[in-house]
C-alpha positions in Angstrom: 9.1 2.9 -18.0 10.7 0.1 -16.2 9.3 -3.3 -16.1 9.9 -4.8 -12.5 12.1 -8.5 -12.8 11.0 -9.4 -9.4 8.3 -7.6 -8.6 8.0 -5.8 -5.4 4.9 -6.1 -3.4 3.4 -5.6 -0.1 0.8 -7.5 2.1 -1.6 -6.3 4.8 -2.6 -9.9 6.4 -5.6 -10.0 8.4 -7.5 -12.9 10.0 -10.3 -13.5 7.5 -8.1 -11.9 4.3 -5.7 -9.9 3.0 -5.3 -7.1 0.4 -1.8 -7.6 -1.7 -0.2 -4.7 -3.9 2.2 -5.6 -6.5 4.3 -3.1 -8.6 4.1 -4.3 -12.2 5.7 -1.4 -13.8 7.4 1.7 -12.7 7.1 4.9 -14.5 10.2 7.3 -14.6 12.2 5.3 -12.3 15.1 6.7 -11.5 14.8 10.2 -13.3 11.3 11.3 -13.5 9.1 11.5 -10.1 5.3 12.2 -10.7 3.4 15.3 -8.3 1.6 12.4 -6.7 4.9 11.8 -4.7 7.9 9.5 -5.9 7.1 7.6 -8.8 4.1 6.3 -10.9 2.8 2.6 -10.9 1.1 0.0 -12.3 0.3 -2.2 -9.7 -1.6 -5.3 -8.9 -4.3 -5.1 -6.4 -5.5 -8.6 -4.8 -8.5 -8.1 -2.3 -9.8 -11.3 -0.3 -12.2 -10.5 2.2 -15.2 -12.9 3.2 -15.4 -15.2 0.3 -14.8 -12.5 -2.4 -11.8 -11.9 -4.4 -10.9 -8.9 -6.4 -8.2 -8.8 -8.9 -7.3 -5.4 -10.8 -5.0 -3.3 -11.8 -4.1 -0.1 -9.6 -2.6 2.8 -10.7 -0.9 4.4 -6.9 2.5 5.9 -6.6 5.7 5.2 -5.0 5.2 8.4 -3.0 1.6 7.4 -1.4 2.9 3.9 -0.4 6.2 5.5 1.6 3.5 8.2 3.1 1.4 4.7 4.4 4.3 3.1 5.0 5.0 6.2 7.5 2.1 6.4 9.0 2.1 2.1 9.4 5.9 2.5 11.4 4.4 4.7 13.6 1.0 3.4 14.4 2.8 -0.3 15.0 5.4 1.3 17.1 2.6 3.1 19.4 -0.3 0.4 19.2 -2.1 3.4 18.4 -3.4 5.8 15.7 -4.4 5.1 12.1 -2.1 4.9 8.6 -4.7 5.7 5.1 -4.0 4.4 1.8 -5.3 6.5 -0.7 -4.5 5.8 -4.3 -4.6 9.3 -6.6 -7.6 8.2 -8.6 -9.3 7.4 -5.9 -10.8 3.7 -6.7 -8.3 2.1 -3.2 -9.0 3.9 0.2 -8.1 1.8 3.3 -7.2 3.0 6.7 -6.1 1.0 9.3 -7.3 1.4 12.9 -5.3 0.6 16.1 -7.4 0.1 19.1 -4.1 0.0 21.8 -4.4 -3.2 22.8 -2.3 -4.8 19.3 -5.1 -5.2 17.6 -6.6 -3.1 14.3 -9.2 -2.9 12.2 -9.0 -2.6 8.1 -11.6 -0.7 6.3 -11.6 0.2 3.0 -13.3 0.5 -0.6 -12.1 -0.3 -4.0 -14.0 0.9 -6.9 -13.8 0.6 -10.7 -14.4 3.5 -12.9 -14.9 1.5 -16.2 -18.4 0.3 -17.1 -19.1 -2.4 -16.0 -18.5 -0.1 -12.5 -18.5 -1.6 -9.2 -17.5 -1.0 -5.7 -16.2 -3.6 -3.0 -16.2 -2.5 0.4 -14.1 -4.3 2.8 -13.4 -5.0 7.0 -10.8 -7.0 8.6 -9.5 -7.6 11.9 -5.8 -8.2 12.1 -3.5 -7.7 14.4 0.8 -6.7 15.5 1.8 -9.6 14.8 0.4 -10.0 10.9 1.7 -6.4 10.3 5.4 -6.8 11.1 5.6 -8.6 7.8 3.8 -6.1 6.1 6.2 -3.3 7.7 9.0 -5.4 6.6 7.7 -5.5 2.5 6.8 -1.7 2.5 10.1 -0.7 3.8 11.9 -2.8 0.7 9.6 -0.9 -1.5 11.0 2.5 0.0 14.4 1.1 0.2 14.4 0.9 -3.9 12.3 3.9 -4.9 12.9 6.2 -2.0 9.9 8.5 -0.3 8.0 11.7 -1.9 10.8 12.4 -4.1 11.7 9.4 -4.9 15.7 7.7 -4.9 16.9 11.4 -4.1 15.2 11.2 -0.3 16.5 8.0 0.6 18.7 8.4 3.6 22.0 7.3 3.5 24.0 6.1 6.2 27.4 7.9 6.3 
């Protein structure tokens, strides 16, 4: 278990909110990936969305931010397409939307297992402009902890 100094994290800023993941703790970082893909988190998830905040933890992996991180790259670079953020228990889906023009649409629900369960469903508008940031912050994320299989599929420039 590694306990993170300065704590990576990532932004998706939209015009009426934002949804913020923080990695808190790493599990098995460098030696030990997890089958969700890279390595196993504790994160902080930070939801604001029309008035409401959420504030939890989030259990996601390394692995299933470099595959939205992927999917982000692409869709920014073609104004077009989606990029889904699933974590492997399931309480965080998002996907982000494109509509071609630079400007998408985040949907997505968070919801809490233990009693007292809820669910928060969420829709922002952002656009190109907010997500370079957010490009930038996932890419630091996959520059420490590498992609599916963690610091071994990081690509080195030689």
């Amino acid at each position: 278990m590694t306990e993170i100094s300065e704590p990576l994290e990532f932004k998706i800023y939209a015009n009426d909110g934002f949804v913020r993941i923080q990695l808190a703790t790493v599990f098995g970082y460098p030696n030990e990936t997890c089958h969700w893909g890279g390595y196993d988190t504790q994160s902080q998830l930070e939801i604001k969305s029309q008035g409401l905040t959420v504030l939890t933890n989030l259990y996601i992996s390394t692995g299933e931010l470099y595959n939205f991180y992927e999917q982000l790259l692409r869709a920014c670079d073609s104004l077009t397409g989606t990029a889904n953020l699933t974590s492997y228990e399931g309480n965080l889906n998002l996907t982000l939307t494109f509509d071609n023009l630079g400007h998408a649409n985040i949907e997505g629900k968070y919801r809490e297992y233990i009693e007292p369960s809820y669910s928060v469903e969420f829709d922002m508008s952002t656009d190109q402009s907010y997500l370079k940031e957010t490009v930038g912050e996932l890419e630091r994320i996959y520059k420490k902890y590498g992609n599916n299989t963690g610091i071994a599929g990081l690509k080195t420039n030689s």
